[in-house]
C-alpha positions as CSV (number, residue, x, y, z in Angstrom):
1,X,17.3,1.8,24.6
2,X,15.2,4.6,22.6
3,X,15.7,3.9,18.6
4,X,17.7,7.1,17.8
5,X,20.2,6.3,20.5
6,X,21.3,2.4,19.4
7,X,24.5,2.4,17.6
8,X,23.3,-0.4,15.5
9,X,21.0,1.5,13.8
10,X,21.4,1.3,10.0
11,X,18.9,2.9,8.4
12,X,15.2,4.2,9.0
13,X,12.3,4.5,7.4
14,X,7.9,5.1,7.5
15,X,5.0,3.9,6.4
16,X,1.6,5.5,5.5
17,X,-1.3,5.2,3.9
18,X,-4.7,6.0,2.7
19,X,-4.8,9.8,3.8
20,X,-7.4,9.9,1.1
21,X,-7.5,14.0,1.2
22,X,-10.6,16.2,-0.3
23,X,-11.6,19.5,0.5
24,X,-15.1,18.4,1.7
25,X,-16.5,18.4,4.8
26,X,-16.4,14.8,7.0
27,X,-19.0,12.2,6.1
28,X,-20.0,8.5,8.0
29,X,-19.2,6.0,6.4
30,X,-19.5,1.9,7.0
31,X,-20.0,3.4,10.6
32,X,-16.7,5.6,10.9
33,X,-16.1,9.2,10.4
34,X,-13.8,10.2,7.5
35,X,-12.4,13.5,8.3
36,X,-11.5,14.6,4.5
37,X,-10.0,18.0,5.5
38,X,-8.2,17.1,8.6
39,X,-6.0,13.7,7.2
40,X,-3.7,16.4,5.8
41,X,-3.3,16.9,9.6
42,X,-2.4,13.6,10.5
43,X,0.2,13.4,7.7
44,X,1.7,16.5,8.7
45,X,1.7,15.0,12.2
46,X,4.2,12.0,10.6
47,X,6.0,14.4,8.6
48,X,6.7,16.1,11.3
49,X,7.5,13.5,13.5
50,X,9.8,12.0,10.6
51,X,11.9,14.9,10.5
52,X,13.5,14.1,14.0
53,X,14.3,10.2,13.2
54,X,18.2,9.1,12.6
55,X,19.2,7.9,9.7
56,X,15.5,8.6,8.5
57,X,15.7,7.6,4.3
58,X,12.3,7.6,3.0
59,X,8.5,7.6,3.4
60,X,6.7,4.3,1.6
61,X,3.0,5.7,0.9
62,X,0.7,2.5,0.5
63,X,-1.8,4.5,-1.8
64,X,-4.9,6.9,-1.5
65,X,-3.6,10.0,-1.5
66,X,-7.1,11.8,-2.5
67,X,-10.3,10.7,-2.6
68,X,-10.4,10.5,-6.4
69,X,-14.0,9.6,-5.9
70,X,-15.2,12.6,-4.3
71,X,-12.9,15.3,-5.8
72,X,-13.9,14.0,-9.2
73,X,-17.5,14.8,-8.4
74,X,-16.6,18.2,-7.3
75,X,-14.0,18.9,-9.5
76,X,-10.9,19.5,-7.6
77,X,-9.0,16.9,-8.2
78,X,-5.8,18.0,-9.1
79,X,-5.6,21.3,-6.3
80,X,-6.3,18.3,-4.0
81,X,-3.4,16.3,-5.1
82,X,-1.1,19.2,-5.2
83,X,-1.8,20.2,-1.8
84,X,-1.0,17.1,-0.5
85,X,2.0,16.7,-2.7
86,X,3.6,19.9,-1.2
87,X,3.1,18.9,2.5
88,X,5.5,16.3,2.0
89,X,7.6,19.3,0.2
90,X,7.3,22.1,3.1
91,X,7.7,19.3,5.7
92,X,11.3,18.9,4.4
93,X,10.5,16.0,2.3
94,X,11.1,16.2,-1.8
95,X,9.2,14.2,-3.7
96,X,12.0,11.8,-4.8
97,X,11.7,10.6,-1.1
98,X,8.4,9.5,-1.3
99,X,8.0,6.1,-2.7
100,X,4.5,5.2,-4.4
101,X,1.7,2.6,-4.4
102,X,-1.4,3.1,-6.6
103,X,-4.7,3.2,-4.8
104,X,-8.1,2.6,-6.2
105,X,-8.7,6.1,-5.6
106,X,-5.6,7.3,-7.6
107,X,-7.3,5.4,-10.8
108,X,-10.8,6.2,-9.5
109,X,-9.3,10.1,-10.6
110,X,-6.7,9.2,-13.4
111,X,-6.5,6.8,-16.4
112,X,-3.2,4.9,-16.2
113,X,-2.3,6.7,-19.5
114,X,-1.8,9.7,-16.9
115,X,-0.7,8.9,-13.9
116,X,2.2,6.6,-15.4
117,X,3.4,10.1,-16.7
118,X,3.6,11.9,-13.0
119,X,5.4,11.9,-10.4
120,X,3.1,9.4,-8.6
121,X,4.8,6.4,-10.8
122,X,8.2,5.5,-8.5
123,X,8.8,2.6,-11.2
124,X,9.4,5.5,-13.9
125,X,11.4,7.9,-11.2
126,X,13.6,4.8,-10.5
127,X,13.8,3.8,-13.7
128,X,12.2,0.4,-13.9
129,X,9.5,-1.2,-16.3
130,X,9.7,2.0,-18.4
131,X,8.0,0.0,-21.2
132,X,4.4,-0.5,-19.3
133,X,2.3,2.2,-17.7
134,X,2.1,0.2,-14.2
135,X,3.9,0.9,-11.2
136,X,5.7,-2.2,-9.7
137,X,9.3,-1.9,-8.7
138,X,11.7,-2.9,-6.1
139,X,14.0,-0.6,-3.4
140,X,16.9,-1.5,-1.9
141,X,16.7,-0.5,1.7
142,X,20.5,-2.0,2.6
143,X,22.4,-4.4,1.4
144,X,20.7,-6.9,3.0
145,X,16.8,-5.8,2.3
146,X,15.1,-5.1,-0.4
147,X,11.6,-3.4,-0.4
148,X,8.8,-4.5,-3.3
149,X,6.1,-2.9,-4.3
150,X,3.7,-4.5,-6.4
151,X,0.9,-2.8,-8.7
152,X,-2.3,-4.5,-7.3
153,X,-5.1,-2.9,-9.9
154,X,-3.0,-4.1,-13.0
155,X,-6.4,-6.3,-13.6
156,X,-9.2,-4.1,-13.0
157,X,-12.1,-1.6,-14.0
158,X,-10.1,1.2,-12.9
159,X,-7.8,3.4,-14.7
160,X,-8.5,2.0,-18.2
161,X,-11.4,3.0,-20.8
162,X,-14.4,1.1,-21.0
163,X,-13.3,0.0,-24.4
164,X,-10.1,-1.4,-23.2
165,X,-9.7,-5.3,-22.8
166,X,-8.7,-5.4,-19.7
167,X,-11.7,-3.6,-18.5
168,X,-13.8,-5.6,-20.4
169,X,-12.0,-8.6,-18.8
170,X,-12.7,-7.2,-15.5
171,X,-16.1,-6.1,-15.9
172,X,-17.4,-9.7,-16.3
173,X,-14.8,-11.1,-13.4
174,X,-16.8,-9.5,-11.2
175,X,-20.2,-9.2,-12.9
176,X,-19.5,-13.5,-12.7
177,X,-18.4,-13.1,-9.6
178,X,-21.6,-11.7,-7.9
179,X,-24.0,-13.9,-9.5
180,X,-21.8,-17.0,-7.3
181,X,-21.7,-15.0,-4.4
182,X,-25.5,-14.3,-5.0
183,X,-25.8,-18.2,-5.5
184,X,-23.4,-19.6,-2.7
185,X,-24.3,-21.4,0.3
186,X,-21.3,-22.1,1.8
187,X,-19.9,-19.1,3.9
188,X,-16.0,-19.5,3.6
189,X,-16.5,-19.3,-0.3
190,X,-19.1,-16.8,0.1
191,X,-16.6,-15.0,1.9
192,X,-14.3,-15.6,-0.8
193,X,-16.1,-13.9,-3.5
194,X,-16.6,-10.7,-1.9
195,X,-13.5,-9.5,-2.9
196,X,-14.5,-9.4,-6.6
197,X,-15.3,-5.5,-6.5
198,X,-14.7,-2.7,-8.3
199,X,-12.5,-0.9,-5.4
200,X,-10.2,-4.3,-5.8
201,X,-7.9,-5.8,-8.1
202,X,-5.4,-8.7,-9.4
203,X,-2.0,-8.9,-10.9
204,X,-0.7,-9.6,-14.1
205,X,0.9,-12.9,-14.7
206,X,3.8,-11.0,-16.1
207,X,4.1,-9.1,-12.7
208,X,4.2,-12.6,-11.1
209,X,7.0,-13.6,-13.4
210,X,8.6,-10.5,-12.4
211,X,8.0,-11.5,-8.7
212,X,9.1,-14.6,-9.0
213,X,12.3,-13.5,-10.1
214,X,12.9,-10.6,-7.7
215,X,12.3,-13.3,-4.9
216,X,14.5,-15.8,-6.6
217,X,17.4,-13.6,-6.8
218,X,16.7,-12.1,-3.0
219,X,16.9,-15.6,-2.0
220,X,20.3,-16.5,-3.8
221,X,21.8,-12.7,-3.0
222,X,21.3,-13.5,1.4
223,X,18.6,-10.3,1.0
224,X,15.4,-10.5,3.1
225,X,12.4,-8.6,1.3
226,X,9.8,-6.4,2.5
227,X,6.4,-6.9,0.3
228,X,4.3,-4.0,-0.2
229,X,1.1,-3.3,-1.8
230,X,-2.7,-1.3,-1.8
231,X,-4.4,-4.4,-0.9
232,X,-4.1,-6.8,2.2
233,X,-3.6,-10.2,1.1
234,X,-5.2,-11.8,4.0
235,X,-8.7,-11.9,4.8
236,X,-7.8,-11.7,8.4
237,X,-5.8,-8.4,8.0
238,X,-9.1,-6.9,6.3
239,X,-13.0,-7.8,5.5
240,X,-13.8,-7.8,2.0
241,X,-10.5,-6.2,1.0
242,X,-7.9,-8.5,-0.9
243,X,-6.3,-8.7,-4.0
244,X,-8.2,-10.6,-6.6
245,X,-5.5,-13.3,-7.0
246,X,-4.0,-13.4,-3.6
247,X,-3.8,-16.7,-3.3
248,X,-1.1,-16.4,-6.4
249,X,1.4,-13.9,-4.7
250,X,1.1,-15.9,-1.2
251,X,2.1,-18.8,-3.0
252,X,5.7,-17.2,-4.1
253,X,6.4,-15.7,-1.0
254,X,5.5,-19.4,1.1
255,X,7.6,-21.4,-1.6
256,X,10.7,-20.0,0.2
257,X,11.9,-20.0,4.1
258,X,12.1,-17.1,5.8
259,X,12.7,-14.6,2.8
260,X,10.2,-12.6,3.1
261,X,9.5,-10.6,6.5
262,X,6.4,-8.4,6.0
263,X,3.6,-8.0,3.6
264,X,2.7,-4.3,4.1
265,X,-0.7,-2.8,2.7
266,X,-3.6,-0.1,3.1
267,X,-6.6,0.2,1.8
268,X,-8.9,-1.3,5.0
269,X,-9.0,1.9,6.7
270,X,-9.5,0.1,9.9
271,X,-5.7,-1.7,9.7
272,X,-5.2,-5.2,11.2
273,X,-2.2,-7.7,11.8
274,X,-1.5,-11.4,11.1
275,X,0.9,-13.9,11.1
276,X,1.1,-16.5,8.9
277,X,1.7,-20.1,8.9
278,X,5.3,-18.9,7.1
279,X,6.0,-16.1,9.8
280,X,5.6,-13.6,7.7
281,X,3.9,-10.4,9.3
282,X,0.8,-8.9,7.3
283,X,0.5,-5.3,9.0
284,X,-2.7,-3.3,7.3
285,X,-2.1,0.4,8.1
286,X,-5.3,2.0,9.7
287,X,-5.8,4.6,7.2
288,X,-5.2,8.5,7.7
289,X,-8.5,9.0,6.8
290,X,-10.3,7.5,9.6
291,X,-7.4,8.3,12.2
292,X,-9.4,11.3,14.4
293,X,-6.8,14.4,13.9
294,X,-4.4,14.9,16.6
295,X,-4.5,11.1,17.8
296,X,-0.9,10.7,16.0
297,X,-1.9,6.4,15.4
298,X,-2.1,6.8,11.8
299,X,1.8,6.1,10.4
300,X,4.3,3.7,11.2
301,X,8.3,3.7,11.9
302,X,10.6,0.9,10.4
303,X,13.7,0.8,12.2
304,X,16.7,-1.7,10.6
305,X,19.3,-2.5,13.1
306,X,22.4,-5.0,12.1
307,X,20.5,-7.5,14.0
308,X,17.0,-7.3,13.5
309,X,14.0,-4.9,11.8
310,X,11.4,-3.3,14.1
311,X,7.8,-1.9,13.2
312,X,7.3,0.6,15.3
313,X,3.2,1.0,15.2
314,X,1.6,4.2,16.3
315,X,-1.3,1.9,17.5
316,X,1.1,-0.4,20.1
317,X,-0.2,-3.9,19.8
318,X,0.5,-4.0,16.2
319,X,4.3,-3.0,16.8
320,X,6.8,-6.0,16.1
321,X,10.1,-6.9,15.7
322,X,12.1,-9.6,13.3
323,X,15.8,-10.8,13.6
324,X,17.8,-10.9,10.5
């Protein structure tokens, strides 16, 4: 039966990420095109797509909406951003609909300082962590599933002044990090290491506390959870690309029993899927950015029945469904 026509459809929802716009012309890169300019097409393509679902609620955007990187260099960063901001806005979606994840490219164009003051910070818009200029938050989908995002680059060289401790801090991770990867002999930890970069990141141990107590109270309120973030958490959903301290969030999410359904990230443009030894589903978006225009595989539909939540994948084999 087609999605919009099951009477146990409770609420919808979709997924995108990396669209990574600049108004500069396509480059190669890592051996695939990036079509700067024409991603705004492919988001205009889900927008427009969106506007026909049932029950459709809001769009969860994974990060990257310019390529703070290359609009930095030629200076048009911020008519970049508001383009893309007013897509959503002239495909019939306000702003307040859209619900944020920073990128590296986000900080690779704005100190936290800023961007904790714009519209890109959802954890200000819904009114949560107002004393700290990250972006972590949760969502309540329904009753029974709640969507968290986490901020991935709290611990990083992006976003903060050079000055700053954390930067500092996260300077010599990585400068430390190299010279064992330079030194390693063993694959697996060589592989390991290579996430150390400067496009990466880690979370605080305060947003772990505050993790640890959203899943907590999920698990004692009957509430499945939807985990989202930047950065894949799984080296099989990605190559180099994970969050610093993966290995710390993974260990929350497996200390409970079916809890949580889905880790959800971007950032590999390339996307992948896993499943874990938990059975929970790591879907890496393949990134608007990379997604040739007009081949319509570059978002994804989430579809929550009473019975069960299905991931409906532009890119087929990477569609999947979950009872709960």
């Amino acid at each position: 039966m087609p999605q919009d026509c099951d009477p146990s459809l409770v609420a919808c929802f979709g997924i995108l990420a990396d669209v990574q716009y600049a108004d500069v012309d396509d480059v190669v890169k890592y051996g695939r095109c990036r079509y700067y300019r024409g991603s705004i097409q492919n988001l205009q393509q889900a927008l427009q797509h969106w506007q026909n679902e049932p029950k459709f609620s809001f769009i969860l955007q994974l990060g990257d909406l310019i390529d703070g990187f290359r609009t930095q260099n030629a200076n048009i960063t911020d008519e970049c951003l508001e383009k893309v901001l007013n897509t959503f806005v002239n495909n019939g979606f306000p702003l307040h609909q859209v619900l944020n994840i920073w990128g590296n490219h986000e900080l690779f164009a704005f100190k936290r300082s800023t961007i904790a003051h714009s519209v890109l910070n959802t954890s200000r818009m819904l009114k949560q962590n107002l004393d700290k200029p990250s972006n972590f938050y949760f969502f309540d989908v329904t009753d029974r599933l709640r969507l968290i995002c986490l901020d991935e680059y709290e611990h990083s060289v992006l976003g903060y002044h050079e000055q700053e401790a954390i930067f500092v801090e996260s300077n010599k991770l990585i400068n430390d990090k190299l010279l064992l990867r330079l030194e390693a002999t063993d694959d697996a930890h060589k592989k390991y290491l290579e996430r150390f970069k400067n496009w990466n990141g880690g979370v605080s141990d305060d947003q772990l506390g505050w993790l640890s107590k959203q899943l907590e109270y999920c698990n004692n309120s009957n509430k499945k959870v939807l985990l989202a973030g930047h950065i894949p958490l799984r080296a099989e959903t990605s190559d180099s690309c994970a969050v610093w301290n993966s290995e710390s969030i993974l260990d929350l999410i497996w200390s409970y029993d079916n809890l949580v359904v889905a880790y959800l990230a971007g950032h590999y443009h390339a996307g992948g899927y896993f499943l874990d030894k938990k059975n929970i589903h790591h879907l890496t978006l393949n990134g608007m950015l990379e997604s040739p225009v007009d081949s319509n595989n570059a978002f994804v539909t989430v579809y929550i029945y009473n019975d069960r939540i299905f991931f409906k994948n532009q890119i087929e084999e990477r569609s999947f469904s979950v009872s709960y």
